[in-house]
N, C-alpha and C positions, 0 to 999 in steps of 0.2 A: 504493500500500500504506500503510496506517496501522497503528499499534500503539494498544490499546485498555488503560483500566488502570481498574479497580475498586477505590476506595480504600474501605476501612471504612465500607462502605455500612452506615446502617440503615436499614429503610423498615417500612412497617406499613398498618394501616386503622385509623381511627376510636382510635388512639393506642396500638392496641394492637400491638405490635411482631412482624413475620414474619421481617426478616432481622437481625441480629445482628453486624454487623461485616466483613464480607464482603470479601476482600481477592484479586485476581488480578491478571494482567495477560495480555493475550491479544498474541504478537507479530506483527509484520508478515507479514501472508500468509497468518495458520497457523489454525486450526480449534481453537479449546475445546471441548468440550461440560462443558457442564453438568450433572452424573447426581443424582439424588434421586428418597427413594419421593417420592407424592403428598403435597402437605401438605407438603412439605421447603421451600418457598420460590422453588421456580423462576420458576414465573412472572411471580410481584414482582418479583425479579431482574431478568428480561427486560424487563419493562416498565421499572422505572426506567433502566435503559440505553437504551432509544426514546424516554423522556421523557413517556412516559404517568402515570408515578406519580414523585413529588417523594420524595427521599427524606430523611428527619428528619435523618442526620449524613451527612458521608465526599464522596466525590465520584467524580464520570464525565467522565474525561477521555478523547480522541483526540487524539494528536499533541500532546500540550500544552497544548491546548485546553482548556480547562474546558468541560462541557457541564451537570452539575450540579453545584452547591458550595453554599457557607453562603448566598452572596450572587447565586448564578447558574442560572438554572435557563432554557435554552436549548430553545424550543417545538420539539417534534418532527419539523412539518414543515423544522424549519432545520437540521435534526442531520445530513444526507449518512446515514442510516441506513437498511438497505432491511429488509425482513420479510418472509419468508416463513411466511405461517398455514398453522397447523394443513391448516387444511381447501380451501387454495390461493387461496379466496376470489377466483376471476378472475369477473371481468363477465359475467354471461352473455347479453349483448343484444352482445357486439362480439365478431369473429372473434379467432385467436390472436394475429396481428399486430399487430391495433390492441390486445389486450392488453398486449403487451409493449411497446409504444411510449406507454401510457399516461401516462408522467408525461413523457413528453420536449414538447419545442417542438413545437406543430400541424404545423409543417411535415415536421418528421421523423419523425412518428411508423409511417408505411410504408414509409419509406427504407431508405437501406444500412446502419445502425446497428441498428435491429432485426431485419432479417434476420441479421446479421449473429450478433446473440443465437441466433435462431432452431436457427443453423448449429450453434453453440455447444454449445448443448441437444441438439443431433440431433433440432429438429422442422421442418424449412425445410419439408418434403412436406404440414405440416398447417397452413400460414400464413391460411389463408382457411378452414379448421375452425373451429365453432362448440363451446365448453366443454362441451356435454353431449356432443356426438359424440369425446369422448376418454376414453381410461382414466384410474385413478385417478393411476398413476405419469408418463402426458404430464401431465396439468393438475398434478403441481407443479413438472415440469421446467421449462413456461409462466411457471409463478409466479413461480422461481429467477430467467430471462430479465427476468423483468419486475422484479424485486427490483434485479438487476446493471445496468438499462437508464441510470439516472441515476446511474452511478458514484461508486456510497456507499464513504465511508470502511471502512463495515461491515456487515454483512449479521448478519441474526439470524435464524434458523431455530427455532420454535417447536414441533416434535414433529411436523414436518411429512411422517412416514410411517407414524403409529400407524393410521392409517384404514384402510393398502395391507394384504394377504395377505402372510403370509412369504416367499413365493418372491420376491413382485412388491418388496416390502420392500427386500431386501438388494440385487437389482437395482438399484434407485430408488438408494440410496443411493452404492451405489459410484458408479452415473453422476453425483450433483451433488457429491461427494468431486473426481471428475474435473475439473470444471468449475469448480470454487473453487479448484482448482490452477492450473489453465489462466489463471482473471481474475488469478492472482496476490491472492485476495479476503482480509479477515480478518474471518472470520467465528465466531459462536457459536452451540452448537447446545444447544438446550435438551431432552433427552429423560430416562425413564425409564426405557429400554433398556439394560441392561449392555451389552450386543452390540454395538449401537447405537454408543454412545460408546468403546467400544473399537476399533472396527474404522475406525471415523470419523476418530478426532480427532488432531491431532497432543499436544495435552494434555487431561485430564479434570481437572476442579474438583469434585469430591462435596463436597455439601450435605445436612445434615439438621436439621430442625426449625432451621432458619433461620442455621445457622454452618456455615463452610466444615471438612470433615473434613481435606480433603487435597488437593493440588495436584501434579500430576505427570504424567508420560508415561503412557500405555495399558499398557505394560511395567511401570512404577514400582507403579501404584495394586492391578496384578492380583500383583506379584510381593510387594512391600512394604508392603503393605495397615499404615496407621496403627492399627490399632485392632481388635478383634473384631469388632464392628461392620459395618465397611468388610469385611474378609475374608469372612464371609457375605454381604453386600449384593452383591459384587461376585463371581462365579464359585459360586457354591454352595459356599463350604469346609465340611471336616469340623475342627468344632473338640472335642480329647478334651482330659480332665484327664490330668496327667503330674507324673510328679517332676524337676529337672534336675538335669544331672551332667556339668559340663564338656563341653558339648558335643553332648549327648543328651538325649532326655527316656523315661523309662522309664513305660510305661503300655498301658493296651489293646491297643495295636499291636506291644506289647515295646518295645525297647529303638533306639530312633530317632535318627539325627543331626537334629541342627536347628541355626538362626539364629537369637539374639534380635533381637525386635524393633525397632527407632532407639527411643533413649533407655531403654533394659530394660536391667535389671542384675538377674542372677541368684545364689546362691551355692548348694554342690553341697545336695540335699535339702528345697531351694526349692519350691511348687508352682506350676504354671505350668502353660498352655494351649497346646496342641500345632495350629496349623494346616496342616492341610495338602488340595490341593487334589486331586479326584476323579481328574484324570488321574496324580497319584503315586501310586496304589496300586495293584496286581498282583495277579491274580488267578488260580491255578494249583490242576490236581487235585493233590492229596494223591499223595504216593509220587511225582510227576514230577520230580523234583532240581529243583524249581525255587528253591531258596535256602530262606531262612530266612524265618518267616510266622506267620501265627494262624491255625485254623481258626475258619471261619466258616460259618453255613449260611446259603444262596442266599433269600431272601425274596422279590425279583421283581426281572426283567431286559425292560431297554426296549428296543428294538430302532429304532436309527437310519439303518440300511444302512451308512455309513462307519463307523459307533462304537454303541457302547452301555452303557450305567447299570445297571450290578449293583448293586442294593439287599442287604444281607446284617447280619446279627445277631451280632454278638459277643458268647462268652459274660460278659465283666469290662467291658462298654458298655452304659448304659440306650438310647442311640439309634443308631439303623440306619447304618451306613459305606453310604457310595456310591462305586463306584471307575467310572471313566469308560476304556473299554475299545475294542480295536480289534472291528469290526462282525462278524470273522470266528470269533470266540471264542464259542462257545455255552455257559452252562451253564443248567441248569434251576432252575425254584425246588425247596425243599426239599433240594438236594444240597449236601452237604459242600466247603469249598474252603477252599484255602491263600489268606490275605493276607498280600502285602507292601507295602513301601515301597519307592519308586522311587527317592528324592532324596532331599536334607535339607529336613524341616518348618521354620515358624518359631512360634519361645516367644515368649508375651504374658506377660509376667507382673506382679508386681501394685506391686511398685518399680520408681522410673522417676530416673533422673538428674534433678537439676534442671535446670530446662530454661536457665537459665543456665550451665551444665558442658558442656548438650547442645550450644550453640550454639559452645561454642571451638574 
């Protein structure tokens, strides 16, 4: 196991600067992903961690190591780093075995170490299968095996399930989740996916336009969202204007408990942004004692089987609430409905502690 650390990275092309200072540390054993729209800097990211891109400031250490720095820049084949692409990128002139035994010593590359892999992955029954006679989700579980074959410090996974179908997707993924537990691996995953990096990671890194937003658990980043920003990017929030009031925020939805947000300072008659996420709202006919609410009229409902998305119109809201609902609740478009709130929201508002106060 290694522990991998990202010091204020910057890197760029032709001088012109993509990442921004870039700061994590990924611990022993554990899975980051990386989440960013397109264009946020991942990929440079990734790469200068494999040692394919040099980067202008900071440094890329494992274990102490220096791998990049002022004065160091350690050739990628030296780095103990494995990769799994995009697109599995296995051989297609060698069976799966000789895949996965690809970078090991000639002699062992059919032996009991890549079987071994093989078992790992759940592919031992397809060791003498050629890459085209597999699915999209065997050829990257091959890859994963072949990635963990020369026991790298660290393993980097590049968006390596955007290709699969949803179903096969979430599948794929829990099984190489499984199996970077199992190597005990410290691995980084680089995707686009909220889902993705939520259901994955033991930590998520959000990056945008080249600076890290936030750093935190899967829990942390979706509960405690740094920023407006981050709150939308991440879960679809609904964010309303509001007034605060010790504790609430008075607006569209009436009259709300809420949290501010790390470093927000509020005083009462403040305006402030109200987030709150699709599964906190409640959606109830009119006359059913179901509490206290706004009416709203129904605009259009998705149907998920487990759950479903009421899109709906509030009359003191320019844009549509979306409440995130169990799959057994039906309402129509055009019909009238009570909204409520589930929980307490959280306030973004526009004073912030200095971030020297923030930190004592």
């Amino acid at each position: 196991m290694s522990e991998l650390q990202v010091r204020k990275i910057v890197a760029g092309y032709d001088a012109a600067p993509v990442l921004r200072g870039i700061t994590f540390t990924v611990p022993h054993g554990s899975l980051t992903a990386v989440l960013g729209p397109s264009g946020s800097g991942k990929s440079t990211l990734l790469r200068v961690i494999a040692g394919l891109n040099r980067p202008v400031e900071g440094a890329v250490v494992v274990d102490g190591t220096v791998l990049s720095g002022p004065r160091v820049h350690v050739a990628p084949e030296r780095r103990r780093i494995g990769l799994v692409p995009q697109d599995a990128a296995l051989f297609p002139h060698l069976d799966v075995l000789a895949n996965v035994g690809f970078g090991l010593p000639r002699a062992q590359r059919r032996g009991g170490k890549a079987l071994d892999l093989l078992e790992m992955v759940g592919m031992t029954d397809y060791a003498t299968r050629m890459p085209g006679e597999l699915s999209g989700g065997q050829r990257h579980r091959v890859a994963l095996a072949r990635a963990l074959a020369t026991e790298p410090d660290v393993v980097l996974l590049d968006e390596p399930f955007s290709a699969l179908d949803a179903a096969l997707r979430a599948e794929v993924r829990g099984q190489v989740r499984q199996v970077l537990r199992r190597a005990q691996t410290t691995a980084v995953l680089v995707t686009h996916d909220q889902d993705e990096a939520l259901s994955m990671a033991d930590h998520v890194a959000v990056v945008d336009e080249g600076r890290l937003v936030q750093v935190g658990t899967p829990a942390e980043i979706y509960a405690k969202p740094a920023s407006r920003w981050l709150a939308r990017f991440v879960g679809g929030a609904l964010v309303l204007p509001g007034t605060w009031s010790d504790g609430a925020v008075a607006g569209p939805l009436g009259v709300v408990p809420a949290n501010l947000a790390d470093g927000h300072v509020a005083h009462p008659g403040d305006t402030v942004d109200l987030v709150l996420r699709p599964e906190q709202l409640s959606v109830s006919a009119i006359g059913a004692g179901g509490g206290p609410g706004v009416i709203a009229l129904v605009r259009d409902v998705a149907y998920f089987g487990h759950d479903a998305v009421v899109t709906m119109d509030l009359p003191a809201c320019e844009q549509p609430v979306q409440a995130r609902v169990l799959g057994d609740q039906q309402w129509r478009p055009d019909s009238e409905v009570l909204v409520g709130v589930r929980s307490a929201g959280l306030a973004f508002t526009r004073r912030r502690i200095p971030k020297r106060l923030a930190d004592l």
